[in-house]
C-alpha positions, 0 to 999 in steps of 0.5 A, spaced: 529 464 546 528 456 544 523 453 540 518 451 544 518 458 548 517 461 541 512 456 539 508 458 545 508 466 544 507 465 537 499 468 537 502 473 541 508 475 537 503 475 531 499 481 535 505 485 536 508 484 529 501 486 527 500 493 531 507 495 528 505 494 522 498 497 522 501 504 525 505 504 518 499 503 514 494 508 519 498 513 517 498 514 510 491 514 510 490 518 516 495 524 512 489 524 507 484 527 511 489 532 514 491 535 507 485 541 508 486 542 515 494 542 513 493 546 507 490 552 511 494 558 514 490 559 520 489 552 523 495 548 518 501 551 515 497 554 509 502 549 505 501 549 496 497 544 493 504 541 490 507 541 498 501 537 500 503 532 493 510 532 496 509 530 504 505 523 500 510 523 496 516 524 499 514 518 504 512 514 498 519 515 493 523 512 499 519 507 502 518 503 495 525 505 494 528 502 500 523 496 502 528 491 498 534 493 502 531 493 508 529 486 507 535 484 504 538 487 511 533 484 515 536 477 513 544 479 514 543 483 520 538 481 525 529 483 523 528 485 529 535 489 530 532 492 523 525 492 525 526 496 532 530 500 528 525 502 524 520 503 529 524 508 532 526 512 526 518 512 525 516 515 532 522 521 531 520 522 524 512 523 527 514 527 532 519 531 527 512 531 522 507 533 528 511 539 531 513 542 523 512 549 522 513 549 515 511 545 509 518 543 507 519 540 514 514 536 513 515 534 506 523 532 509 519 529 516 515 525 512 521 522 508 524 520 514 518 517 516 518 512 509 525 510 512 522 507 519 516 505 515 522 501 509 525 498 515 518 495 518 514 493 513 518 487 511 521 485 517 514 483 519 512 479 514 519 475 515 518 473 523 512 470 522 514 466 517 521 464 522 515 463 528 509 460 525 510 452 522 507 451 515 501 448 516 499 455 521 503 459 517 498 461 512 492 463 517 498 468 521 499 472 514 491 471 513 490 476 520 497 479 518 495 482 511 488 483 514 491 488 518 492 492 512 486 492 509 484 494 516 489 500 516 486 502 509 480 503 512 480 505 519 484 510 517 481 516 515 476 515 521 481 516 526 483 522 522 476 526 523 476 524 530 483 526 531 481 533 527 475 534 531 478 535 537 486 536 537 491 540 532 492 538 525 499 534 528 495 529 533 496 525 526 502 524 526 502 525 534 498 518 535 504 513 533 508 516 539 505 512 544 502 507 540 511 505 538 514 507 545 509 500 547 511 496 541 518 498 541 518 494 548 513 488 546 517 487 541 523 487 545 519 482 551 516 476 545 520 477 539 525 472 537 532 475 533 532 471 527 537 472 521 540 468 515 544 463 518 550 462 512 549 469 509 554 469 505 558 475 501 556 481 500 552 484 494 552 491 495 551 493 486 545 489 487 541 493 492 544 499 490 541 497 483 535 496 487 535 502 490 536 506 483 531 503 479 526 503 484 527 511 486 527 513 479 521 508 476 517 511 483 519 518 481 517 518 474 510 515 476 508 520 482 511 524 476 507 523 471 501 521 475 501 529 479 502 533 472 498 528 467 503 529 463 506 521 461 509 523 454 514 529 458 521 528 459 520 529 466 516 522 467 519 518 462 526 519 463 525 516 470 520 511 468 525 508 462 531 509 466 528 506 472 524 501 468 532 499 465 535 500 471 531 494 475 532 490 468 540 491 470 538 488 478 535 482 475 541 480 469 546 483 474 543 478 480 541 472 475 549 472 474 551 473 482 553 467 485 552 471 491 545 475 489 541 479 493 534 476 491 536 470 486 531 471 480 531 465 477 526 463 483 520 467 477 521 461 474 517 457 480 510 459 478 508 459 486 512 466 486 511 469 479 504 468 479 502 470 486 506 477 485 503 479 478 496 477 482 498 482 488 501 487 484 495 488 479 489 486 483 492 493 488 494 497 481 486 496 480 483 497 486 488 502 490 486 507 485 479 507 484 479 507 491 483 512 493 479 516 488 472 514 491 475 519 498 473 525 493 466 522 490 464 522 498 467 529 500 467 532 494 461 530 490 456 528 496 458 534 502 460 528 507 465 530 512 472 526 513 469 523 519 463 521 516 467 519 509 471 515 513 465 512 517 463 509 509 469 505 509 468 501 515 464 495 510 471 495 507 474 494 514 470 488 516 470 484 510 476 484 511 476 482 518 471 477 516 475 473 511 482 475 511 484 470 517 479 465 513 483 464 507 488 459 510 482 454 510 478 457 504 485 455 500 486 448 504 478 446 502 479 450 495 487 451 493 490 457 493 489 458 485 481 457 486 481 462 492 485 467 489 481 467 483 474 468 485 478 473 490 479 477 483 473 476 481 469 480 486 474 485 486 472 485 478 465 486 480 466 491 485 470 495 480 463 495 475 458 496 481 462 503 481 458 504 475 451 504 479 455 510 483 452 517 482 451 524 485 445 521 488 445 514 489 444 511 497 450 511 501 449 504 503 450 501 495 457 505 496 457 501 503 456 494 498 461 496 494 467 497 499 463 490 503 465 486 496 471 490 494 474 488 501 472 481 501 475 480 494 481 482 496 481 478 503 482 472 499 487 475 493 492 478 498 493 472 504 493 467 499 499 470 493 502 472 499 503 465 502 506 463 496 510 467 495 513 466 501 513 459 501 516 458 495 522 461 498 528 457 504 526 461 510 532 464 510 530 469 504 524 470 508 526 478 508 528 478 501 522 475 500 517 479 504 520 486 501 518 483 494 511 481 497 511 488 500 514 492 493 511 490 488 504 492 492 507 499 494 509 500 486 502 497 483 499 502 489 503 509 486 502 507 479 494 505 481 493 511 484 498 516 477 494 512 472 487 512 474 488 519 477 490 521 470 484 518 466 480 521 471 482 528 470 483 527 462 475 526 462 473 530 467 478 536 464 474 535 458 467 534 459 468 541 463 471 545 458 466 549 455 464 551 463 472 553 464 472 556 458 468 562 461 472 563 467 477 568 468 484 565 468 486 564 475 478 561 477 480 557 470 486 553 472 483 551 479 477 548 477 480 545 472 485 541 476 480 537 481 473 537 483 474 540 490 478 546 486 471 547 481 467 547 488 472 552 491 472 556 484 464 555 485 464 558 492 469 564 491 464 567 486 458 566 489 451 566 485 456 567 479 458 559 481 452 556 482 451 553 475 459 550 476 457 545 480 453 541 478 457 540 471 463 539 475 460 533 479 457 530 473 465 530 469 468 528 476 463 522 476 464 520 467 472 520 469 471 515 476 466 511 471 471 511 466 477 509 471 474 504 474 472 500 468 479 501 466 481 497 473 475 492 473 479 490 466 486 490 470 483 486 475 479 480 471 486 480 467 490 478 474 484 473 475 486 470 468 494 470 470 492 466 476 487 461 473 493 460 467 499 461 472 499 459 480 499 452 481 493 448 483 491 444 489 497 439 489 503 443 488 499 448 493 499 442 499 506 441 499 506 435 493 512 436 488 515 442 492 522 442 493 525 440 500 529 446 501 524 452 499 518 448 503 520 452 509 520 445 513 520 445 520 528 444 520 529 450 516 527 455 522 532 460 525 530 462 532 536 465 534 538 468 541 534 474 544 
């Protein structure tokens, strides 16, 4: 396919890549609304509370822990090759998670899923980079990172949809049609683009990569599940994993033939960009994920009409990710990407104007202002980082981009969850103490196990629930209080580290990491 062919099909190009990704995104989020329905005998597969954990789980561990290598693949061997693979491996792998008869198929299912989903992500991010020329470059990745936001939010509506009208498998279902479409567009618009010299092989790399990022992935899911951070079982893989990586980055900053070259931390444009994301979804991604139960759990409102609540986070970021290009070419990216995390810092501190009672529609101003916050982080820190490495690298680049933001997600979600049920476990003591050992340990372990304790005993319950929401309520303002301070510390490594309006407008940036027009690779299709 030449140039100017590419060139023309660009927008369209763009929208495929989008659809590709949304369908990795949606998913997760649409499995969140399911877990009830699959946890039951009759209409699910009666699957445990820690079988449930595990069908996340199982997706996460591998997608984090693959992301790197399938970017790095991507550039060797061809993104769309890798990016049509990866689709096809996520369409068999939902339809192997729609039609489980067992919680263990699921959780295997699922895990394959995350292999299809590692292959696509990066591959998305890269091609744009390939088909848009600089000055376009940054309002492509604006609508591509709107996209998942988007998947975040229009998610758990899909989800109660589905449910309301089809069997728990409709979630996994949904992606069949929606991949078979994209598998042929892809294959129609997309121009093949690799690395042109890729050089040798660095197989101990990737495989570091893939050893370390496996076991800092477990011991935080770990963690994050028991609470219990001090335990042989989360720290081993944590310190393990943690050393491992040290290992990657001493073992590639020596290669003359690196994976992904390291030095290129030095360049504040990629250092400080990857610490605003990783933070920015570490603060954000767990008080969020959270405020799903506060509405089901805490005010009663269906999956439907819970998800319908986070619309307003929706269209903020339909609103502003695709306007970041032009805030940052007025601003700069630093002033844009700060600001960005300041209204994420707010919207952290307006949980604390959230109880049991409050209107819904302080929530919706919540999800509008944190979804606007992050519409101008992640566009902006994600285009620098691209931009501070050759095209050529752009799926390794890409990979980092997307790790460093699944990571901070499932290290957001552990953390904050475990302050969570630390405060909500302790403002409820006195109440568990007086049930029996059985109803003891449910109640204690979420507010959704305290309203089915609640329930099963009756009026004997009655006075549970309104204990249980207060602590649930304490422990998600603690939480978010902690992410606010997380959020404004990554306003402040921006506004210290990532470069000013200059250095963002191409002036002292080095020719052979600029991504000029030169350095494209529209290869043959």
């Amino acid at each position: 396919m030449d140039p100017q062919s590419v060139h023309r099909r660009r927008w369209y190009i763009l929208a495929v890549l989008t659809v590709s990704l949304l369908v990795v995104v949606l998913d997760n989020t649409i499995l969140n609304v399911a877990l009830k329905t699959i946890a039951d005998p009759e209409e699910g597969l009666g699957a445990t509370q820690s079988q449930l954990e595990w069908a996340i789980n199982s997706y996460t561990l591998v997608f984090a822990g693959l992301l790197f290598t399938f970017g790095v693949l991507g550039d060797r061997a061809g993104r769309k090759r890798v990016l049509i693979g990866g689709m096809v491996i996520f369409g068999i792998a939902s339809l192997l998670s729609a039609y489980a008869q067992t919680p263990d198929q699921l959780v295997w299912a699922r895990a394959l899923m995350g292999l299809g989903g590692a292959a696509v992500m990066p591959q998305t991010l890269s091609i744009i980079t390939n088909v848009f020329e600089p000055q376009e470059r940054a309002r492509a990745i604006g609508i591509w990172a709107g996209a998942v936001g988007l998947g975040v939010a229009i998610g758990p509506v899909t989800g109660g949809l589905l449910l309301a009208h089809f069997w728990w498998g409709s979630v996994f279902f949904v992606n069949v049609p929606v991949i078979i479409a994209g598998i042929a567009l892809i294959a129609l618009l997309v121009p093949e683009s690799r690395n042109p010299l890729p050089g040798r092989l660095d197989p101990v790399g990737v495989l570091l990569s893939i050893v370390g990022l496996v076991a800092l992935s477990y011991g935080i899911i770990h963690g994050g599940d028991t609470g219990e951070w001090l335990t042989p079982g989360a720290l081993a893989p944590i310190i393990g994993g943690a050393a491992v990586l040290g290992l990657f980055a001493w073992h590639e900053a020596r290669s003359d033939h690196p994976a992904f070259d390291v030095r290129l931390f030095r360049d504040p444009r990629l250092s400080a960009a990857v610490a605003s994301i990783a933070l920015c979804f570490f603060a954000a991604a767990g008080v969020f994920f959270f405020a799903n139960f506060y509405l089901q759990s805490v005010r009663g409102l269906t999956p439907l009409q819970s998800g319908l609540m986070v619309l307003p986070f929706a269209a903020a970021q339909l609103m502003f990710s695709p306007r970041s290009a032009a805030m940052v070419r007025r601003f700069g990216a630093k002033a844009v990407c700060t600001v960005g995390l300041l209204l994420v810092t707010a919207a952290l501190v307006g949980y604390q104007f959230v109880d049991e009672h409050s209107p819904l529609w302080v929530v919706g101003v919540v999800f509008f202002l944190q979804g606007a916050g992050m519409a101008n982080v992640m566009p902006p820190a994600t285009e620098s980082v691209m931009s501070a490495l050759p095209r050529e690298k752009a799926g390794a680049g890409s990979a980092l981009n997307n790790t460093a933001r699944q990571v901070a997600v499932a290290l957001g979600v552990a953390v904050l969850g475990s302050v969570v049920a630390s405060v909500y476990r302790g403002d409820l003591a006195d109440r568990l103490a007086a049930l029996p050992a059985g109803a003891r340990e449910a109640a204690g372990q979420s507010i959704e196990g305290a309203h089915a304790v609640a329930a099963r005993l009756g009026p004997a319950g009655e006075g549970l629930i309104d204990p249980a929401n207060a602590a649930f309520m304490h422990g998600m303002h603690t939480a978010s209080i902690a992410a606010a301070a997380v959020a404004f510390l990554a306003s402040m490594v921006v506004l210290r580290w990532m470069p000013g309006r200059a250095q963002d407008a191409g002036e002292a940036v080095p020719a052979e990491t600029s991504g000029t027009p030169g350095r494209r690779e529209t290869a043959k299709v």
